[in-house]
N, C-alpha and C positions, 0 to 999 in steps of 0.2 A: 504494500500500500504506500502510497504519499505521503509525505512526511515535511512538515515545513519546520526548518530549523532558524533559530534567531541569530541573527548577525555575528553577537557573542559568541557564539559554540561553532561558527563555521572555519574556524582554523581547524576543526576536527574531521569536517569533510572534507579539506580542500577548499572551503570557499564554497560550497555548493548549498544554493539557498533553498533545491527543495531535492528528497532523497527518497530510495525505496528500504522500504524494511517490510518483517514478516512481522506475526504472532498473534496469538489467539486472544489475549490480553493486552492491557497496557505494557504493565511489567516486561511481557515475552518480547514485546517489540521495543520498549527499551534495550534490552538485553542484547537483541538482533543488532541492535545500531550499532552498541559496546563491541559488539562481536567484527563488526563492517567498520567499526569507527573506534579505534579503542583511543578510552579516556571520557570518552564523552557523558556516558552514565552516571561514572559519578560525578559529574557535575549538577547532574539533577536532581539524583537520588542521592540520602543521604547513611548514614553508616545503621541507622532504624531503618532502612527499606521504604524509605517515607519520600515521597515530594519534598524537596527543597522548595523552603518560602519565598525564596525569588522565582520561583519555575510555575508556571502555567502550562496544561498541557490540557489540550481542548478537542476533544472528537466530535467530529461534524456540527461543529461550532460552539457545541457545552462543555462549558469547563469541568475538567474531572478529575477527580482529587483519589480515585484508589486505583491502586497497580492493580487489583485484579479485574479491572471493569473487561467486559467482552466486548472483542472490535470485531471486526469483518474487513474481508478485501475491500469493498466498497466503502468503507470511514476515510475522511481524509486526517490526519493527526495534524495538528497544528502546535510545536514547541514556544511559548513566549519566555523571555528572560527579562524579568524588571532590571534594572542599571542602579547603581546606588554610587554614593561619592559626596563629595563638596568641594 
């Protein structure tokens, strides 16, 4: 499935603003990117297996907050990363 990744996390693809991943879940399709893209996981996920608080991660336009939600080929995933600083 598609995958759109946030500006922040595309030194992980290459640069590449939108990607393919598998899985039957959020989590597994996290996992897949880790797998195609290593490093990037844990960026989102946190060492509790949890959504990092800057990471949005949105299926077919609903924000979703649990790794085991069930996706389909046809989900599009959309990755957001808040930006923080001063």
């Amino acid at each position: 499935m598609r995958v759109s990744v946030p500006s922040p996390l595309r030194s992980y693809t290459g640069g590449l603003a939108e990607v393919e991943a598998a899985g039957r879940t959020v989590g597994e399709l996290l996992s897949d990117l880790d797998r195609r893209y290593p490093g990037i996981r844990f960026r989102m996920i946190d060492e509790q297996d949890r959504i990092r608080p800057h990471i949005r991660v949105f299926v077919g336009g609903v924000q979703e907050f649990s790794l085991g939600r069930t996706i389909t080929s046809e989900d599009e995933i959309q990755i957001l990363q808040a930006l923080s600083g001063g």
